[in-house]
C-alpha positions as CSV (number, residue, x, y, z in Angstrom):
1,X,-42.0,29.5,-75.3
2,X,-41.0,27.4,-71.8
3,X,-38.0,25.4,-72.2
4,X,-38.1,22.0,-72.1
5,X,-35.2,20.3,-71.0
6,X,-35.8,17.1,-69.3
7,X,-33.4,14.2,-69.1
8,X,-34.4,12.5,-66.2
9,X,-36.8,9.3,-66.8
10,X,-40.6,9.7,-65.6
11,X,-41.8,6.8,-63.2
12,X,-44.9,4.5,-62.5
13,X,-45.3,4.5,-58.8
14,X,-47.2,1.2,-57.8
15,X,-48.7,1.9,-53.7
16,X,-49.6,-1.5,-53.1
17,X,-51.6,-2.2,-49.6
18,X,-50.3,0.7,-47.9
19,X,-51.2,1.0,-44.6
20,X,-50.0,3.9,-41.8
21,X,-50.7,3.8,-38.3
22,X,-49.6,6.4,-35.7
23,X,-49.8,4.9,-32.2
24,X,-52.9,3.2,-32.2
25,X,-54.2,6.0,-34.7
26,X,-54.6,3.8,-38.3
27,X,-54.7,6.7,-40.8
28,X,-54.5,4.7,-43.7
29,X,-56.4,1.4,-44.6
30,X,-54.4,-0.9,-47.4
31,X,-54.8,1.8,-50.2
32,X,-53.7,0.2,-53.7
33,X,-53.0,2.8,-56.6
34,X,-51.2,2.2,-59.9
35,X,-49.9,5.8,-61.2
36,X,-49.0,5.9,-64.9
37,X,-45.4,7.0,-66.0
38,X,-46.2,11.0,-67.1
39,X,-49.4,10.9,-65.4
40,X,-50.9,14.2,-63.1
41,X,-52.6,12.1,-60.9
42,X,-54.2,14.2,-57.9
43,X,-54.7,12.7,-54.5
44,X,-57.9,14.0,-53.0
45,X,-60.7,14.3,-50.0
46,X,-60.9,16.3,-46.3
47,X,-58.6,17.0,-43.8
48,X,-57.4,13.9,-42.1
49,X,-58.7,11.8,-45.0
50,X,-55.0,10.8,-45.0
51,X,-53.5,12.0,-48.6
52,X,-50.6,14.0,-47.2
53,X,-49.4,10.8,-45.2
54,X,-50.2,8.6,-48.5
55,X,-47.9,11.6,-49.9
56,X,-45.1,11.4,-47.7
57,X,-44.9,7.7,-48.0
58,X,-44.5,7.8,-51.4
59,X,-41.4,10.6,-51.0
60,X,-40.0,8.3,-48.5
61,X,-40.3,10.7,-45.4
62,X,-42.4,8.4,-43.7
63,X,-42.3,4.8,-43.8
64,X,-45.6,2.8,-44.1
65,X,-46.8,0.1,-41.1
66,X,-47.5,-2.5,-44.4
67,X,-47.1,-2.3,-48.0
68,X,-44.8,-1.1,-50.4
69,X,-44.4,1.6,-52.4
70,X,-42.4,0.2,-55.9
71,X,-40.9,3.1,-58.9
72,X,-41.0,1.2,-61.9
73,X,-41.7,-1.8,-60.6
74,X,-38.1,-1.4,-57.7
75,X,-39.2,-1.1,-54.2
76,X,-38.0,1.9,-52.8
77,X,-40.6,1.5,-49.5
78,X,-37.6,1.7,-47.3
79,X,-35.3,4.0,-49.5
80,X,-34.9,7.6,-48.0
81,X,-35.9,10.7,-50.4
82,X,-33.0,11.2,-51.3
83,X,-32.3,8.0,-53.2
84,X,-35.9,8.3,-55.2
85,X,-34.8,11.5,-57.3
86,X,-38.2,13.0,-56.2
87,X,-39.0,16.7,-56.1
88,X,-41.2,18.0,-53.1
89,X,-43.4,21.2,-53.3
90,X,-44.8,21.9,-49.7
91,X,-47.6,23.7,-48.6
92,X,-45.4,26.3,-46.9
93,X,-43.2,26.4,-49.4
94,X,-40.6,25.9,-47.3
95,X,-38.1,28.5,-48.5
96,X,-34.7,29.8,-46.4
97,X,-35.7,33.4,-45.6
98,X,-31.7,34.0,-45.2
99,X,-30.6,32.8,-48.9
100,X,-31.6,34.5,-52.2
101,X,-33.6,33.0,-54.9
102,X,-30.6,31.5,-56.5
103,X,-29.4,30.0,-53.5
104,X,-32.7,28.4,-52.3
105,X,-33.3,27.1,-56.6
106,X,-29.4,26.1,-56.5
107,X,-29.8,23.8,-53.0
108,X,-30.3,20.4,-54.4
109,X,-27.7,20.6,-57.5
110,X,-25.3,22.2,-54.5
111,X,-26.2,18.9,-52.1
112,X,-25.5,17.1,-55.1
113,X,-22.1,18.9,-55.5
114,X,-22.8,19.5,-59.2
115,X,-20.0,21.8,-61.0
116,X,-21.2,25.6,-60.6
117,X,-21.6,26.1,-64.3
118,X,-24.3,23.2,-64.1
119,X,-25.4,24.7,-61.2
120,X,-26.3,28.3,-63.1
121,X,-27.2,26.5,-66.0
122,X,-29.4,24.6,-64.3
123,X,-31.4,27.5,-62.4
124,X,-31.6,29.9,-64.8
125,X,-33.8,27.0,-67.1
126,X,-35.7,26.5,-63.6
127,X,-36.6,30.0,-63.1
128,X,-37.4,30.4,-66.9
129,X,-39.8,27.3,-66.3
130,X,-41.9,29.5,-63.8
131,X,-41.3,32.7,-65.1
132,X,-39.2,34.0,-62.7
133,X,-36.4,35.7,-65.1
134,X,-34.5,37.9,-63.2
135,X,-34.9,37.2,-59.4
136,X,-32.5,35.5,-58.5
137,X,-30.4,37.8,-56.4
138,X,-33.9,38.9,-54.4
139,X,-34.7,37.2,-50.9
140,X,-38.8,35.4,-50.3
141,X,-40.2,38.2,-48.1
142,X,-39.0,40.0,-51.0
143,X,-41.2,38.4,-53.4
144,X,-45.5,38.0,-53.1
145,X,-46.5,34.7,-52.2
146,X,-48.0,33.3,-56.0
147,X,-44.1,34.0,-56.9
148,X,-42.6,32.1,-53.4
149,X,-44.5,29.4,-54.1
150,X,-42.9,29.5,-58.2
151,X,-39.5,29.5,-56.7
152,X,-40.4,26.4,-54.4
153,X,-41.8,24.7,-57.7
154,X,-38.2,25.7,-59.7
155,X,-36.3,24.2,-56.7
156,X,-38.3,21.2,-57.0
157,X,-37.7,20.6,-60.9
158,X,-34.3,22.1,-61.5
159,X,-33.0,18.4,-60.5
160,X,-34.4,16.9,-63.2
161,X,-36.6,14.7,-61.1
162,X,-38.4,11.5,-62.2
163,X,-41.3,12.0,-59.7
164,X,-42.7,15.3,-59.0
165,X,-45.1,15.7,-55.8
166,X,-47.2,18.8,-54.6
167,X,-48.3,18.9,-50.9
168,X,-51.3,21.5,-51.5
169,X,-49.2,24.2,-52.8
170,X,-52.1,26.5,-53.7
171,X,-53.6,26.4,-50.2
172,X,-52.4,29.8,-48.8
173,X,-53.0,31.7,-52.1
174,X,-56.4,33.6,-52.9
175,X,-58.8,32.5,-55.4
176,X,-57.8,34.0,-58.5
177,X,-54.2,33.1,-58.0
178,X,-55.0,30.0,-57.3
179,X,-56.7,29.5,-60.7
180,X,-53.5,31.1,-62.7
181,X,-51.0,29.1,-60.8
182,X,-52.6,25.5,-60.9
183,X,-53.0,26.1,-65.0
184,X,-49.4,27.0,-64.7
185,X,-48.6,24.2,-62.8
186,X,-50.3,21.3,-65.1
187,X,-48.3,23.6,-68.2
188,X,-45.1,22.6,-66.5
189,X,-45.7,19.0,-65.9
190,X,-46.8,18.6,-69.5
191,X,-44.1,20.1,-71.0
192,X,-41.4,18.4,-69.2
193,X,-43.2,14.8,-69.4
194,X,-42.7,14.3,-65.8
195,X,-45.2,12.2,-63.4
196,X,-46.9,14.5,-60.8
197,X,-48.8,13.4,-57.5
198,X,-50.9,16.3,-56.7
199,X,-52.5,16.9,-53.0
200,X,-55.3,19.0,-52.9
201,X,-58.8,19.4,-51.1
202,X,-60.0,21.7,-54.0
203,X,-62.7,19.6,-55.8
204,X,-62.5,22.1,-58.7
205,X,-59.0,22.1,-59.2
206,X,-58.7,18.0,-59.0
207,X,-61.3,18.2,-61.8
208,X,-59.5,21.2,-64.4
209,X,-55.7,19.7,-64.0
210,X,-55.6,15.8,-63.3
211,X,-55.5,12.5,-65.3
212,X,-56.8,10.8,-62.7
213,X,-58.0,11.4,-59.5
214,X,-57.6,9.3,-56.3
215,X,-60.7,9.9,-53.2
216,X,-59.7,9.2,-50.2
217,X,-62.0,9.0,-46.8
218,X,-61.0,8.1,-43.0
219,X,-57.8,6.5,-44.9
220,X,-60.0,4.3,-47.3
221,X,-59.9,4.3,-51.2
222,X,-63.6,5.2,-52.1
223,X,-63.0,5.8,-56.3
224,X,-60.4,6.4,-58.5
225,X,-60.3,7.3,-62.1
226,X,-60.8,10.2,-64.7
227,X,-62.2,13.5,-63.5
228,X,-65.5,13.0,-65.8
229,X,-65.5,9.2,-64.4
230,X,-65.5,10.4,-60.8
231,X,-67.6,13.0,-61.0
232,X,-70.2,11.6,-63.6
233,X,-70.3,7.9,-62.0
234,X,-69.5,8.6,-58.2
235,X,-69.1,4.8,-56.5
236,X,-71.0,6.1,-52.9
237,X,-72.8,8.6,-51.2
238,X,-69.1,10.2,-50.2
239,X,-67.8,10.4,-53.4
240,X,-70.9,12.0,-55.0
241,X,-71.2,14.5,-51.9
242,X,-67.4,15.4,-51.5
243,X,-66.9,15.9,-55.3
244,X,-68.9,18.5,-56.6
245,X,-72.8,18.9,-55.6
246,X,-75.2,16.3,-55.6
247,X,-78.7,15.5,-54.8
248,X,-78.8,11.9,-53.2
249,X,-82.2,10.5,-52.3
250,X,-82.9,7.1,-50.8
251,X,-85.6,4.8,-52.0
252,X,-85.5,1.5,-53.9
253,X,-86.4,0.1,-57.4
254,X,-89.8,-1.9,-58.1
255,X,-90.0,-4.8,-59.8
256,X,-91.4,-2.8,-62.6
257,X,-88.0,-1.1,-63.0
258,X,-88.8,2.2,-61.3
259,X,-87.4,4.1,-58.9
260,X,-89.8,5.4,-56.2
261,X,-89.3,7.5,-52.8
262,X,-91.7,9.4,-51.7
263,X,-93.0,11.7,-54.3
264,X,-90.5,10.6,-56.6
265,X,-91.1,8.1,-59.5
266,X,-88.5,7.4,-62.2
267,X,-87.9,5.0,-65.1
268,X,-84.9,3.6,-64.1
269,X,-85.4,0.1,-65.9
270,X,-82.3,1.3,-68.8
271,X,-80.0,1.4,-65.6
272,X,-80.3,-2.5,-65.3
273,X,-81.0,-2.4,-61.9
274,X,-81.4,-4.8,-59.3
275,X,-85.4,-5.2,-58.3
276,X,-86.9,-5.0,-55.2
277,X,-83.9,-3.7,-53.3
278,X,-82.7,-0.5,-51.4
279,X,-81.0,2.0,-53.9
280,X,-79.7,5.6,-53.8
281,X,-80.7,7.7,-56.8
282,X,-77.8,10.7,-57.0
283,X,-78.3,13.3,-59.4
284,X,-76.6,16.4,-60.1
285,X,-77.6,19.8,-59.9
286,X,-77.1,20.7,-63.7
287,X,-79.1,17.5,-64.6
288,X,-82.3,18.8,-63.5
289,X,-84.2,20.6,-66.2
290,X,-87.5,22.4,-65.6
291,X,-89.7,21.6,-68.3
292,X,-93.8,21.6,-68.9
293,X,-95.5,18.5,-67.2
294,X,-96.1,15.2,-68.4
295,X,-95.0,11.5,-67.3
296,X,-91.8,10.7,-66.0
297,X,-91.6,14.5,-64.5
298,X,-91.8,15.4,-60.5
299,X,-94.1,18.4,-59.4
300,X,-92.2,20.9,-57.0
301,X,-91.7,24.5,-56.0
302,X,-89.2,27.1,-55.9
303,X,-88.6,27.6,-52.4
304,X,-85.2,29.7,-52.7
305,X,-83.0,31.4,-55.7
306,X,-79.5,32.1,-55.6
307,X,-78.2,34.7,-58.7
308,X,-74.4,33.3,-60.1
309,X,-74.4,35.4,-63.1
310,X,-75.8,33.6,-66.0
311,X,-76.4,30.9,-64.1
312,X,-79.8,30.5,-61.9
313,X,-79.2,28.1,-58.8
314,X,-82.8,27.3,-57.4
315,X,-83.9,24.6,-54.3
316,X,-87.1,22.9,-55.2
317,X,-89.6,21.4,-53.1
318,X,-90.8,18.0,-53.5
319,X,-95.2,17.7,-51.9
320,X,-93.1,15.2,-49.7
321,X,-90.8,18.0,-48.2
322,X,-87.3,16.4,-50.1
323,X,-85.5,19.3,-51.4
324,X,-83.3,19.5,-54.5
325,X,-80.5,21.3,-56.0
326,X,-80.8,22.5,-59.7
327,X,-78.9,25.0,-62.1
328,X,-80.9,27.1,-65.0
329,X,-80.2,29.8,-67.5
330,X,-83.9,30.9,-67.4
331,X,-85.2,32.9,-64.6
332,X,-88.6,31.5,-62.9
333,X,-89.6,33.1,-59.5
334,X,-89.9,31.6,-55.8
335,X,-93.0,30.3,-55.3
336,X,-93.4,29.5,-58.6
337,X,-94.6,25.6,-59.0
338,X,-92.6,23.6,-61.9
339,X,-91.9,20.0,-63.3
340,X,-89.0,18.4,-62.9
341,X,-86.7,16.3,-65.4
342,X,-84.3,14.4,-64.1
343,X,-81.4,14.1,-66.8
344,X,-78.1,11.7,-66.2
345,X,-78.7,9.8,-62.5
346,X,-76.3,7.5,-61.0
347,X,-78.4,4.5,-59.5
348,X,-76.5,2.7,-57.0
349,X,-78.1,-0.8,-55.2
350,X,-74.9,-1.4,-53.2
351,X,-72.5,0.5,-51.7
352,X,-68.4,-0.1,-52.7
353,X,-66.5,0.2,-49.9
354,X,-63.4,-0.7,-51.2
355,X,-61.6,0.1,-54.4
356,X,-58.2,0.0,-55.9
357,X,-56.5,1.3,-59.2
């Protein structure tokens, strides 16, 4: 069983209009979040999207051009890091080849000038937290990279930090580590009650470990809220593409209460929609049935088939040339011409372009 000593309080962390410019570079545009005391909350959306700054405002390395960043309600927007009592995972992991494992987990509580018997207290619960028993006289190049980046996670915690922040510590990992290590990770946060701020631009793993989820795009807030939220209800076209697959398709809804564009025709009337206006109908892949034909159901064919196990993946053809993305368990053959249910849709009239939590 992990040990779970924790003393340290967990935070809130209030971002309130942040705003970052470099030169005349504005990276991020007055984002407003509201993380909960305890809370994983995962920070997420493409390179230069601006999370990592968002992140290093909030750790106090860099200083925004407006806002504030508040810890339980104090303003700490101008306090350096190491007033906050933050732990910082980087990317890199950021670990001194020249020290051993003990050395590089003992650094903080060392900075802090801690008694020594705290100190090997102190890192012997850290490395027992990652599963790292027994290392500590070993140096990083002597260790593989899932277990550097462990280490980097025990230096981190063995402060007892209120806040706990991870700058995409997965990235330079393979795929099935990856997996393993993120499980791990969310294990650790739980068990020690701490708040996390998680970086990542790994769709899947923002959806398996976090409470919430932040999207971020060209510095703007596009949606926050609960992976299922996010990904079931996406606020824009961005969103629903960057998170997960998605088949958008432009039309606009009748007065009748139907959807129409092109050879698509949907009830859409118990989505209280706005009439005769523009609207973007975004469906997911998995929400596509084929089924036998009948009203309400599109005509298309198979044009391609891609084999993911147990899962079918096929693109269908619409008579109007659109093109959609849908998941099956059944087999059915290219070429082959099929109907089309369309499941959960997310109808939107009007774009959001601004969103805070």
């Amino acid at each position: 069983m992990r040990p779970t000593t924790k003393t340290a309080t967990s935070v809130g962390v209030r971002i309130r209009n942040i705003s970052k410019s470099f030169g005349k570079t504005e990276v991020l545009k007055s984002v407003d979040l509201n993380i909960q005391p305890g809370e994983f909350f995962t920070i997420i959306g493409p390179s230069g999207c601006g999370k990592t700054t968002l992140l290093r405002i909030i750790s106090g390395f860099y200083q925004p051009t407006a806002g504030s960043v508040l810890f339980n309600e104090k303003d700490v927007t101008y306090l350096p890091p190491w007033d906050r009592n933050i732990g910082f995972v980087f990317q890199n992991y950021a670990l001194w080849p020249n020290m051993t494992v003990f050395n590089n987990v003992a650094y903080g509580l060392k900075i802090r000038k801690k008694p020594m018997d705290v100190i090997r207290d102190r890192v012997k619960w850290a490395l027992e937290v990652v599963d790292l028993s027994g290392v500590e006289r070993q140096h990083p190049d002597q260790l593989s990279g899932g277990m550097q980046q462990r280490v980097a996670i025990a230096r981190a915690i063995v402060i007892d930090p209120s806040l706990l922040l991870l700058d995409e510590p997965l990235s330079n990992l393979d795929a099935k580590l990856r997996v393993s290590l993120r499980k791990h990770i969310r294990e650790i946060q739980t068990d020690l009650a701490i708040t996390a701020v998680y970086v990542t631009h790994d769709q899947e793993e923002a959806l398996e470990i976090s409470d919430r989820i932040a999207i971020l795009n060209e510095g703007e807030l596009q949606q926050f809220g609960r992976p299922e939220d996010v990904y079931e209800n996406p606020s824009n076209h961005f969103v629903a593409g960057f998170l997960g697959e998605a088949n958008i398709i432009e039309g606009s809804v009748t007065a009748s209460g139907y959807f129409e564009a092109g050879s698509v025709k949907l009830d859409v009337s118990g989505n209280r929609p706005d009439i005769n206006t523009r609207a973007t109908l975004i469906v997911r892949p998995e929400n596509i049935q084929i089924v036998n034909g009948g009203n309400g159901h599109v005509e298309a064919t198979l044009v391609k088939r891609y084999y993911l196990g147990a899962l079918k993946r096929f693109v269908a053809q619409l008579d109007d040339g659109t093109t959609l993305y849908l998941g099956t368990f059944n087999d059915h053959a290219v070429g082959e011409k099929v109907w089309l249910e369309f499941g959960k849709m997310r109808l939107i009239c009007e774009e959001e372009v601004h969103v805070s939590a």
